[in-house]
C-alpha positions in Angstrom: 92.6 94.4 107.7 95.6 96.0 106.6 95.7 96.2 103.2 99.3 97.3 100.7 99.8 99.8 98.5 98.6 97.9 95.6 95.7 96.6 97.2 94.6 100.4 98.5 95.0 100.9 94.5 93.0 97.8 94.0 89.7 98.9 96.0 89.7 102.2 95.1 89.7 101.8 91.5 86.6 99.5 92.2 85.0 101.4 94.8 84.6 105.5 95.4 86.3 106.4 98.5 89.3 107.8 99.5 92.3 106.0 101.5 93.1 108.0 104.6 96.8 107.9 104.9 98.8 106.5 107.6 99.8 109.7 109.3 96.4 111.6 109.3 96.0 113.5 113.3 92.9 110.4 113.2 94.9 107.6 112.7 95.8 106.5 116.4 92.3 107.2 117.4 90.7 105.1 115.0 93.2 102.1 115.3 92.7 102.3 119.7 88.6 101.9 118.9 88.7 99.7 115.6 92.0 97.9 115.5 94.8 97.9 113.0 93.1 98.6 109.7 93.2 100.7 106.7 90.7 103.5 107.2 89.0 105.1 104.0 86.1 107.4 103.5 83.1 107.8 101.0 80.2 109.7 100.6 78.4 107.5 103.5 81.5 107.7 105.9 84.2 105.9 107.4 84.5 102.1 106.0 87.2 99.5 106.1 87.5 96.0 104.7 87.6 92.5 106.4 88.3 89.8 104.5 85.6 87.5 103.2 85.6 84.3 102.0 87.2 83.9 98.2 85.0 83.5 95.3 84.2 80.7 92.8 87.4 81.7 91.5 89.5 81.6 94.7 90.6 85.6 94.3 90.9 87.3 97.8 88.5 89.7 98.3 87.5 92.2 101.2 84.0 92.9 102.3 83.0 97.0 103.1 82.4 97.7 106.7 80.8 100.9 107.8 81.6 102.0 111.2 80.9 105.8 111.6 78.4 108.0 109.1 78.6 111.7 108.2 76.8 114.1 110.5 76.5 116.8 108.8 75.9 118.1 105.0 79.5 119.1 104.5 81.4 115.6 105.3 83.2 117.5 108.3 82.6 115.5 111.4 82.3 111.6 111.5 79.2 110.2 114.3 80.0 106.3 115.5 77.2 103.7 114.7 76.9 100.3 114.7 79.6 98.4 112.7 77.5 98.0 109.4 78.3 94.6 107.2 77.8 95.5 103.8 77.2 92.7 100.4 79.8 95.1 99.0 82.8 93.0 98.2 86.2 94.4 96.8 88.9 91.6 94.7 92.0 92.5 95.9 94.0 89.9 93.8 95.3 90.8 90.3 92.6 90.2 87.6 93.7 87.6 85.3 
């Protein structure tokens, strides 16, 4: 999913990762393998968000996705793994 600017700001002041911006060397690589997304990372890797179903109170939100984990100590070099579906859900609509 391809989220806007506000909600980028909207899942990263609920979850700790950074957004990897749009002109990062990386960027046509990882939209050829995973598809047109917004790409962040965090201390497990490279995630993105798909949406998931709204909640009781009808809010959009985006379920965390890891696709590729850290293979080394220093967080230098990404290794592919199975896309992994996550419980972790982000609401990307305004809070009322």
């Amino acid at each position: 999913m391809k989220l806007t600017s506000t909600h980028v700001e909207r899942t990263l002041s609920q979850y700790p990762a950074r957004a990897i911006p749009d002109d990062h060397p990386m960027m046509p690589r990882f939209n050829s393998q995973f598809g047109n997304h917004t790409f962040f990372i965090d201390e497990s890797g490279l995630i993105i968000l798909e949406p998931a179903e709204a909640g009781d109170d009808g809010k959009m939100t985006g379920r965390v996705i890891k696709l590729a984990g850290w293979s080394d100590d220093r967080h230098t070099t990404l290794m592919l793994h199975d896309r992994e579906v996550t419980d972790i859900l982000v609401v990307l609509d305004k809070a009322a």
